[in-house]
C-alpha positions as CSV (number, residue, x, y, z in Angstrom):
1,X,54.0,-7.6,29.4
2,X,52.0,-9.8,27.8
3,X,48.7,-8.2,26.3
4,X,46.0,-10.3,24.4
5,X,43.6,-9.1,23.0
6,X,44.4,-5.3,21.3
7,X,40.7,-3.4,21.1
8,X,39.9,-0.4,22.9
9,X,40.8,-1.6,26.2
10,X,43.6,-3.6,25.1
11,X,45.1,-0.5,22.7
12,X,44.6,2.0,25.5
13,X,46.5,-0.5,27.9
14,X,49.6,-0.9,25.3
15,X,49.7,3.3,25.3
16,X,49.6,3.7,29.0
17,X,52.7,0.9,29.3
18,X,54.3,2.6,26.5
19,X,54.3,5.9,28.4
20,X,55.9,3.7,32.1
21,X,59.1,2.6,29.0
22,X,57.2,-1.3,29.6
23,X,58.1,-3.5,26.8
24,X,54.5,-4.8,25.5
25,X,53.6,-7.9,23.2
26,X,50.3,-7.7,22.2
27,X,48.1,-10.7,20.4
28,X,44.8,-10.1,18.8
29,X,45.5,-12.6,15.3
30,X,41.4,-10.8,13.4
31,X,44.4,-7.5,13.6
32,X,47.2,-8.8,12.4
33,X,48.3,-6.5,9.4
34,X,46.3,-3.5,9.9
35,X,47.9,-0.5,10.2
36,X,50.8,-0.9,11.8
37,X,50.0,-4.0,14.2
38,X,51.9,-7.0,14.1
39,X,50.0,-10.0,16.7
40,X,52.5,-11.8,18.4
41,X,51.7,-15.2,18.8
42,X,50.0,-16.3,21.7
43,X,53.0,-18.7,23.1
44,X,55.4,-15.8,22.9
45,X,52.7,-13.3,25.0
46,X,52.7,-16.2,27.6
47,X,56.1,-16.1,28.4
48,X,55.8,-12.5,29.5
49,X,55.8,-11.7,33.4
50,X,52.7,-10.2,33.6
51,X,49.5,-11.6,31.1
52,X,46.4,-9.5,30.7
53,X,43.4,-10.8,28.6
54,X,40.9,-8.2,27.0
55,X,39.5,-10.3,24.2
56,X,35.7,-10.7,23.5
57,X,34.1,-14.3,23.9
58,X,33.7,-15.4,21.4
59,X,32.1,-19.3,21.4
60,X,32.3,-20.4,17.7
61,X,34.2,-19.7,14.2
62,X,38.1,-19.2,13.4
63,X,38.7,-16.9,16.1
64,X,37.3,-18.7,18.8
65,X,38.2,-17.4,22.4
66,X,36.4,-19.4,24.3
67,X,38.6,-21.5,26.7
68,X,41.9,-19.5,24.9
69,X,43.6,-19.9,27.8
70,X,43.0,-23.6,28.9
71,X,44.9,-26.9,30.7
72,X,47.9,-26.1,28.2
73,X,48.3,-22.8,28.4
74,X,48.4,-22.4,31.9
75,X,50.7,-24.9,31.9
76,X,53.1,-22.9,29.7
77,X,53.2,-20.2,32.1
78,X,56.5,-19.2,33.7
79,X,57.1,-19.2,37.9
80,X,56.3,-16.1,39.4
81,X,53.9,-15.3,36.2
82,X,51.0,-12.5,37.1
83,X,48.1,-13.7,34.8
84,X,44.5,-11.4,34.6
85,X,41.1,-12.0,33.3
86,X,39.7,-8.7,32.3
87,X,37.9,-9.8,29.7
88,X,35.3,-12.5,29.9
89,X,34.8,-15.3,32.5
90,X,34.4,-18.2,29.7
91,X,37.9,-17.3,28.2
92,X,40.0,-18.5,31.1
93,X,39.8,-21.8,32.3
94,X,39.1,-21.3,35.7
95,X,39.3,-25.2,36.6
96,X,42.6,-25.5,35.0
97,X,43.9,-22.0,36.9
98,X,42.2,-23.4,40.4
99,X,44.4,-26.9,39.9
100,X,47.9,-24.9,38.9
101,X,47.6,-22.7,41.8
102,X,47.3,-25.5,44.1
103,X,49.4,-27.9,43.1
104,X,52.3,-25.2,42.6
105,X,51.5,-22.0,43.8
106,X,54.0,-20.3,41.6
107,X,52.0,-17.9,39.8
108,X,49.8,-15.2,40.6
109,X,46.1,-14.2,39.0
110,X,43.8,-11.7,39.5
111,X,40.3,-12.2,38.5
112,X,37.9,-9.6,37.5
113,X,35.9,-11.6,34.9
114,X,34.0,-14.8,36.1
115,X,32.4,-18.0,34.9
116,X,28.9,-17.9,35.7
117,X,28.3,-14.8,36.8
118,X,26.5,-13.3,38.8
119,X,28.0,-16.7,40.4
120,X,31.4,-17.8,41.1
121,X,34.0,-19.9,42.2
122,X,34.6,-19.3,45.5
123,X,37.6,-22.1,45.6
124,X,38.7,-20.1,42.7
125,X,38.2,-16.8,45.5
126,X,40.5,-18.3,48.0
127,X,43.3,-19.1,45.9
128,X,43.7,-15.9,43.8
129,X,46.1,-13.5,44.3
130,X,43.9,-10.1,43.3
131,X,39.8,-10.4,42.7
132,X,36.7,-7.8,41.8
133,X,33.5,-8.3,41.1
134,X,33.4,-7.1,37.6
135,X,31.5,-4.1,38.3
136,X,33.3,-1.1,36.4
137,X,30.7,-1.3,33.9
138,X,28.0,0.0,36.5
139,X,30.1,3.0,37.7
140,X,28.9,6.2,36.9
141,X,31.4,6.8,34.7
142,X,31.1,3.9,32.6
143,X,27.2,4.6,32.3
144,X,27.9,8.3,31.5
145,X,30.3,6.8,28.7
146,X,27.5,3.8,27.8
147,X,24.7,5.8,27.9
148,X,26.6,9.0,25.2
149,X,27.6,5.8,22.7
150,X,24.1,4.7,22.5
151,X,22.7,8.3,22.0
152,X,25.3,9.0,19.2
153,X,24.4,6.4,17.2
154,X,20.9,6.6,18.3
155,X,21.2,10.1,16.7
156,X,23.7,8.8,13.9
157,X,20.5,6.3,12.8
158,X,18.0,9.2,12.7
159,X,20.2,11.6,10.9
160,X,20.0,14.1,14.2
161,X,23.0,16.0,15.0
162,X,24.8,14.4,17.7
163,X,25.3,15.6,21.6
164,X,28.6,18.1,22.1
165,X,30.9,15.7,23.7
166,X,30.8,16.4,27.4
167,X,34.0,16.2,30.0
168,X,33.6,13.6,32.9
169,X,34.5,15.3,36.3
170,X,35.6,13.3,39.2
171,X,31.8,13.3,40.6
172,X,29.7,12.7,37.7
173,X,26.7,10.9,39.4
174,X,24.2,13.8,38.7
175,X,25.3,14.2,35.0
176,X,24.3,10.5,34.5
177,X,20.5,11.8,33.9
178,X,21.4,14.5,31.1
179,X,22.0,11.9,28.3
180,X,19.6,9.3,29.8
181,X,16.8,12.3,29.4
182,X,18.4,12.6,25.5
183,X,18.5,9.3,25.3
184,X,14.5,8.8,26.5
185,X,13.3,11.9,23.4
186,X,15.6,9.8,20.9
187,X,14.0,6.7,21.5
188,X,10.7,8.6,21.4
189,X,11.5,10.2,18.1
190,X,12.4,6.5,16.9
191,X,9.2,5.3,17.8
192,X,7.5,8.5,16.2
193,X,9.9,7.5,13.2
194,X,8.5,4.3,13.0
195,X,4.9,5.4,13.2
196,X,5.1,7.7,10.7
197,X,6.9,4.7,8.8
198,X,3.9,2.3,8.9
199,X,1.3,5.4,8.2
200,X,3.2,6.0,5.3
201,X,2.4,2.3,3.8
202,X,-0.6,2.4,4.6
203,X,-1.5,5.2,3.0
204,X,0.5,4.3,0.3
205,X,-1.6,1.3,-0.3
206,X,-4.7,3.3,0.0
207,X,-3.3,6.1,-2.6
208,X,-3.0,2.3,-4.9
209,X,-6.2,0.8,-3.9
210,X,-7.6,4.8,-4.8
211,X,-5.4,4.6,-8.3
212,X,-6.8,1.9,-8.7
213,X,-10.5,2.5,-8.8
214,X,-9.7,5.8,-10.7
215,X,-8.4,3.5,-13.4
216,X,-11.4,1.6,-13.2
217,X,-13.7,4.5,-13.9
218,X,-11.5,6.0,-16.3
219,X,-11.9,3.2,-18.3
220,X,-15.8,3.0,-17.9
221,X,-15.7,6.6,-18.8
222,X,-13.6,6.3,-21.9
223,X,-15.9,2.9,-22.9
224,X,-19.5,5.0,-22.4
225,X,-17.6,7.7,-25.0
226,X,-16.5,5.4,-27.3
227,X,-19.8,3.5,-27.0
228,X,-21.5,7.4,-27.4
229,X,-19.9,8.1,-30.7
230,X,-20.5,4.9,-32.4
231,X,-24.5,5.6,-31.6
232,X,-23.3,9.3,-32.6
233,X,-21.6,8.4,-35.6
234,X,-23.9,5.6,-36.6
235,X,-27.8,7.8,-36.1
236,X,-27.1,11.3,-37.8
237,X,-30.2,13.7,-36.6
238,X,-31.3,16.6,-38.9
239,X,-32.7,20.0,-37.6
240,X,-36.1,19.3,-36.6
241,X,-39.0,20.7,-38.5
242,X,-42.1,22.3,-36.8
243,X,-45.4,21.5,-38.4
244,X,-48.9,22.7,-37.5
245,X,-51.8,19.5,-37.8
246,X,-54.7,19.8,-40.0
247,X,-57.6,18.0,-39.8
248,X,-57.6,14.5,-41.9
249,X,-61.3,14.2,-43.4
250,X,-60.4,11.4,-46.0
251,X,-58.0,9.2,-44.2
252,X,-57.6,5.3,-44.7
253,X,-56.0,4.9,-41.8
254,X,-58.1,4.4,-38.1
255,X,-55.2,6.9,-36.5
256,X,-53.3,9.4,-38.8
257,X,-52.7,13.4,-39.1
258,X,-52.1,15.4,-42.0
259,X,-49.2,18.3,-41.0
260,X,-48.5,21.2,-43.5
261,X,-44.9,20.4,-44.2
262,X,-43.9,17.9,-47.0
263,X,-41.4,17.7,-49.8
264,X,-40.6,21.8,-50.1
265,X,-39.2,21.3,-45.8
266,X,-37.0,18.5,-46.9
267,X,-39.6,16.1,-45.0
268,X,-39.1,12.5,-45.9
269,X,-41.0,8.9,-45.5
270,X,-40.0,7.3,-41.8
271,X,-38.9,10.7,-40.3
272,X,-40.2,10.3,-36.4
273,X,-42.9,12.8,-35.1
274,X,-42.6,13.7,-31.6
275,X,-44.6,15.9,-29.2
276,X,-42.6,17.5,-27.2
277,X,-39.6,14.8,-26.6
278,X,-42.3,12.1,-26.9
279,X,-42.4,10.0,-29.7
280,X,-45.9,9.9,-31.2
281,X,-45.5,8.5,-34.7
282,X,-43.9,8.7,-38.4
283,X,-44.5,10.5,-41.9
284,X,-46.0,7.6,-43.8
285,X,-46.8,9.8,-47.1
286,X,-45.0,13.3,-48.3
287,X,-46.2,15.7,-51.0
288,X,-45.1,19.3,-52.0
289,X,-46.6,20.9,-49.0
290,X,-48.3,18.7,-46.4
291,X,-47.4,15.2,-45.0
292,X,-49.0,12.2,-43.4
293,X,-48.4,10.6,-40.0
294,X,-49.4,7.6,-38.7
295,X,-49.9,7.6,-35.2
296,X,-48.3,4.8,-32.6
297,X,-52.0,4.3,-31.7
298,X,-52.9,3.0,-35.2
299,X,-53.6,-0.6,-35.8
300,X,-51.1,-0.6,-38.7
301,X,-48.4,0.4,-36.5
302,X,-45.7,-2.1,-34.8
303,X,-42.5,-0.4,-33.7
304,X,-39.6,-2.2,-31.6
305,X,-39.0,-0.9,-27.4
306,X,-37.0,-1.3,-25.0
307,X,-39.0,-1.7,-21.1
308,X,-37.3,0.2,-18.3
309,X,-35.7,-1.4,-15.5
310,X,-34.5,-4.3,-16.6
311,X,-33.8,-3.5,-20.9
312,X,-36.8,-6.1,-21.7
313,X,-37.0,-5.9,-25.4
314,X,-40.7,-6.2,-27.2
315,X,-43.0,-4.6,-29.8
316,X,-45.1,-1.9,-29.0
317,X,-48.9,-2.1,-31.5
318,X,-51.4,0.3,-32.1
319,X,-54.8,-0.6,-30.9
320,X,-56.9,2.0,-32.7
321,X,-57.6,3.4,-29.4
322,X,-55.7,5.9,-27.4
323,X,-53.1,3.0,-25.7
324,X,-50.7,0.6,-27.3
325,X,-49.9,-3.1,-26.5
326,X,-46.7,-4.6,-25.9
327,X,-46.3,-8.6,-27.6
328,X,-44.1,-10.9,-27.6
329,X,-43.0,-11.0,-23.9
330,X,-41.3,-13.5,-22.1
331,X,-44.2,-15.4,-20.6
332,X,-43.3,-15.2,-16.5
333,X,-42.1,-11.6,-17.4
334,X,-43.7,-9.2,-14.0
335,X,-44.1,-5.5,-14.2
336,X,-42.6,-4.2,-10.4
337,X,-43.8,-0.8,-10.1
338,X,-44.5,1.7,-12.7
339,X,-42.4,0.9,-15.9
340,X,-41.4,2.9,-18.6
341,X,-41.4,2.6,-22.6
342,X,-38.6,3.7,-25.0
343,X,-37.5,3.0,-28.5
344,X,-35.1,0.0,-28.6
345,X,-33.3,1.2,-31.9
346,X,-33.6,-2.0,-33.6
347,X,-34.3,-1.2,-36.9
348,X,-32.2,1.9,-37.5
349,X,-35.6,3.9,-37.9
350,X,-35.5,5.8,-34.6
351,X,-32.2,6.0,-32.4
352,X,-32.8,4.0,-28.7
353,X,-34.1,5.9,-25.7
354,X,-36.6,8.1,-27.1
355,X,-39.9,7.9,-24.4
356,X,-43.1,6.8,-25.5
357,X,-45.1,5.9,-22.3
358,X,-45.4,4.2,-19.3
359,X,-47.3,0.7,-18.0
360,X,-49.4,2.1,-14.7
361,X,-50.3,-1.1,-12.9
362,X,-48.4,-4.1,-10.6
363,X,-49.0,-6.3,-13.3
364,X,-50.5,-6.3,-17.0
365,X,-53.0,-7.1,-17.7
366,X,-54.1,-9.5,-21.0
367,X,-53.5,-6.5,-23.4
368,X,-50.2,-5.3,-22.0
369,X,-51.3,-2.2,-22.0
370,X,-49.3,1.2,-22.5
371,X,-50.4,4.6,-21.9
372,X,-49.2,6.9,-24.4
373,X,-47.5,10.2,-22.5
374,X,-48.7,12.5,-25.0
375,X,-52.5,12.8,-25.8
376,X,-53.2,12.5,-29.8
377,X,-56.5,14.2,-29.2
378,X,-55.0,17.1,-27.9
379,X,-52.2,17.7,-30.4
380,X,-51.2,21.4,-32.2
381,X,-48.2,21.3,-33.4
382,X,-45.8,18.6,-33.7
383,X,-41.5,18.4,-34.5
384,X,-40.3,16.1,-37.2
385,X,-36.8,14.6,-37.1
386,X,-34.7,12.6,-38.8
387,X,-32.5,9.5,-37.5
388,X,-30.9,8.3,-40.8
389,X,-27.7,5.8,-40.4
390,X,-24.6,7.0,-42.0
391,X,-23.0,5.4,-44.4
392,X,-19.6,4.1,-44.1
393,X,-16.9,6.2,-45.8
């Protein structure tokens, strides 16, 4: 017996014959050498009495099988040959088979694989010796079989366990639904699987897109401290000294106090006087006990300032009265709102941000006009501080 084609079927086939003491050649050339299998050539195979054919079709590439058995073939076949298609329609030349069995009618076929299908020949019907309708794959059987490969390596992809192999009884029509209902949750928990596989990127790329804000801020964080200790290390502020005002009978100056620290306190010329945290002027003169400040309200006094919003940069001047002007401003510049005044820094006198007062209307008017936030008139006691640069080791 001829068998071509040696896969599951065609193996399984080979054992049963072995079993009935029926001499087998078997053909399957992708095989040759593995194991123990040796392919017989196919012209050998078809000089057996009987020829089965269990091969795949196969349309392209160095095993083709479609059309294996063709015009010359089935010419090669011996009188009284039995010849069967149980593997695909396209391998057996159905026209070829249809013309030898009636011009001769010396061989035999039956035919359980068709061209065409769900179609077929039905010249091809009338002349064959045996034919089916190529249906054992919709048995219950063969779906019980189907469906349990599919769920194992269903279950093999997922890493499950895999179903206990289960015996097929003679009547096995109501155990078709056990693994299609195994089959159905393992198709669920793929789609779960994939779910979770997508939600996964897409957190991922929000955990990056998260990263990479963090990095952002962490390096605006780590600028604002470097940026903080050059200020720090460049302005150096000494302990601040308390002084009481006394009354200044014999001053040159329009706007000035005399305070009772000087020299003895370790109170220098340019040290900023502040009320409170506003700044309100500087020691101008220092003896052994008592010092002179000149107020921000004095004519003689011009100090640099910052304008807040918007970091405008100007000079704030005394106007011997109890407000200061701002000059040199850019010439379309607009107050929005109520704006505040600090020190710039420029100058390394007084460190930046130190408040000095605020410009109350929509717009200025001619003078620019600030209004001090402490009142001179009013003042007890003031703090003097030092903002000196350091030197550079």
């Amino acid at each position: 017996m001829g068998v071509i084609g040696f896969g599951n079927v065609g193996s399984a086939l080979a054992a049963v014959l072995k079993k009935l003491s029926i001499p087998v050649l078997a053909n399957d050339p992708p095989l040759d050498g593995m194991g123990d299998f040796c392919s017989t050539s196919l012209e050998e195979c078809l000089r057996s009495s009987v020829v089965t054919l269990h091969v795949p079709l196969s349309e392209a590439g160095q095993y083709r099988t479609q059309g294996l058995i063709g015009v010359d073939e089935i010419a090669e076949l011996m009188p009284d040959t039995l010849i069967i298609n149980a593997a695909r329609g396209g391998v057996l030349d159905e026209q070829a088979l249809l013309k030898r069995l009636r011009s001769r009618s010396d061989i035999y076929s039956a035919i359980d694989c068709w061209e065409g299908e769900p179609s077929i020949s039905r010249k091809l019907l009338q002349e064959a010796t045996y034919a089916s309708p190529h249906i054992a794959g919709h048995t219950a059987e063969a779906r019980l079989r189907a469906t349990l490969s599919v769920s194992a390596a269903l279950a093999n992809f997922l890493g499950k366990e895999q179903m206990q192999t289960i015996r097929l009884p003679r009547k096995c029509e109501g155990i078709v639904s056990v693994p299609e209902n195994y089959l159905k949750k393992t198709y669920k928990n793929i789609q779960n699987h994939f779910v979770i596989y997508n939600d996964y990127f897409e957190i991922k790329s929000e955990i990056e897109k998260i990263n990479s804000e963090r990095t952002v801020d962490q390096f605006i964080i780590e600028e604002n401290k470097r940026l903080k200790k050059i200020i720090d290390d460049y302005v150096a502020e000494s302990e601040e000294v308390v002084a009481k005002i006394i009354i200044d009978k014999n001053s040159p100056f329009l706007r000035s106090l005399i305070v009772n620290k000087g020299s003895k306190n370790n109170i220098k010329l340019g040290m900023a006087v502040l009320d409170k945290n506003y700044l309100i002027g500087k020691v101008v003169e220092v003896n052994y006990l008592t010092s002179r400040v000149l107020l921000l309200s004095d004519l003689n006094s011009k100090i640099p300032v910052t304008i807040e919003p918007g970091a405008f940069q100007s000079i704030l001047s005394g106007t011997g009265k109890n407000y200061g002007t701002l000059q040199y401003l850019k010439e379309n510049y607009l107050i929005e709102g109520k704006n505040t005044v600090y020190t710039s820094g420029a100058g390394g006198l007084f460190k930046a941000g130190i408040p000095i007062g605020k410009i109350e209307k929509n717009k200025l008017d001619e003078e620019n006009k600030v209004n001090f936030f402490s009142d001179f008139s009013q003042l007890r006691f003031v703090k003097i501080k030092s903002f000196i640069k350091e030197e550079d080791n």
